[in-house]
N, C-alpha and C positions, 0 to 999 in steps of 0.2 A: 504494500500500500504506500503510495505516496503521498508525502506532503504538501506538493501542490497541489495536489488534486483532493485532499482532505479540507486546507485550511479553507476561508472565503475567498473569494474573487478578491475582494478590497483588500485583504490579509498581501493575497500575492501581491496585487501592484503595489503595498507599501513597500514589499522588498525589493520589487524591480526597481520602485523610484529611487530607495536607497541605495542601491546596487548602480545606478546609469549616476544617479549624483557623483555617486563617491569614486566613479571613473573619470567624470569631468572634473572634480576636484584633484584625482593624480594626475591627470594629463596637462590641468594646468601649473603642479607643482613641475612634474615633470620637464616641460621647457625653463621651466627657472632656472633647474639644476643646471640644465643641460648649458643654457645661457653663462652660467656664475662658472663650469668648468671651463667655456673656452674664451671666458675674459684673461686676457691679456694682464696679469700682475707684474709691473718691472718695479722692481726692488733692488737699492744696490748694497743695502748692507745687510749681514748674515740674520739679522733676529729680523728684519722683513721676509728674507728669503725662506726662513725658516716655518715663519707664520704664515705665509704663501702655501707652502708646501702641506700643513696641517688644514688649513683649510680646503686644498683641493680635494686631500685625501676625504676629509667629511661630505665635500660636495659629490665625489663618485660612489661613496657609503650609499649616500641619501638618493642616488640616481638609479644605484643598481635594487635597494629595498622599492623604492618605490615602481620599479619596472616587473619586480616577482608579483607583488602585492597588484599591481593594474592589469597580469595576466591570471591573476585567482579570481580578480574582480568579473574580468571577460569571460572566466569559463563559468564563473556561478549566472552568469547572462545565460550563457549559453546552456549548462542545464536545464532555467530556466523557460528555455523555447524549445526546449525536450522534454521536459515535463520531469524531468529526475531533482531539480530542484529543491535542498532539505532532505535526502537521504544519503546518510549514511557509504560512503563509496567500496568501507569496507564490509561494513556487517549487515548494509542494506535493509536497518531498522531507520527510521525517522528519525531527526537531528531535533532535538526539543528547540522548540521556539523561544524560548529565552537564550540558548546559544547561535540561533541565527539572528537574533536583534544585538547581540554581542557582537558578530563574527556573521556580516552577512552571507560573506562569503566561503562561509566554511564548508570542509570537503569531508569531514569525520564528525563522529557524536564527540563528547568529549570522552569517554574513555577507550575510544579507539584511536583518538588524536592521543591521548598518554601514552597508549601503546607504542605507539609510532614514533612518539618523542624520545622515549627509554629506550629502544632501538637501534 
């Protein structure tokens, strides 16, 4: 049994709309990064070159998190318009609804996501 096909019609589209939001909210994060890694820093003494350097490293941190996170966002879409949406990928039991308004895009219940974690 699935959970989209359980919860309301309105249930779902809150999760779509949260789900398409919070991809336009990475995609606009995402050109930021993307922006902030190929500015140009000229620095001529070492504790600028240095703080250049820290900074870039956080900018491709935050560029590469944020690129995993915008393709879990597009596949819970895409479960979604499959209708698998809210289950469970391992144990194929329903993902409780209070961890998909935590985690819309979750791909496990939570004690299969532990499982997987300890792993």
């Amino acid at each position: 049994m699935l959970v989209a096909r359980k919860t309301k019609n309105s249930k779902k589209m809150d999760f779509g709309k949260l789900l398409k939001s919070k991809r336009d909210e990475l995609l606009g994060q995402l050109k930021e990064w993307r922006e902030d890694v190929r500015a140009e820093r000229v620095t001529e003494d070492e504790v600028g070159q240095a703080s250049w350097a820290q900074m870039e490293h956080l900018a491709f941190a935050n560029l590469e998190q944020g690129q995993k996170t915008l393709g879990e966002v597009e596949a819970a879409i895409h479960r979604m318009d499959r209708g698998t949406y809210g289950v469970c990928e391992s144990c194929e039991e329903p993902i409780p609804e209070v961890r998909l308004r935590a985690l819309p895009w979750a791909r496990y219940c939570v004690k299969c996501a532990e499982r997987r974690r300890r792993n």
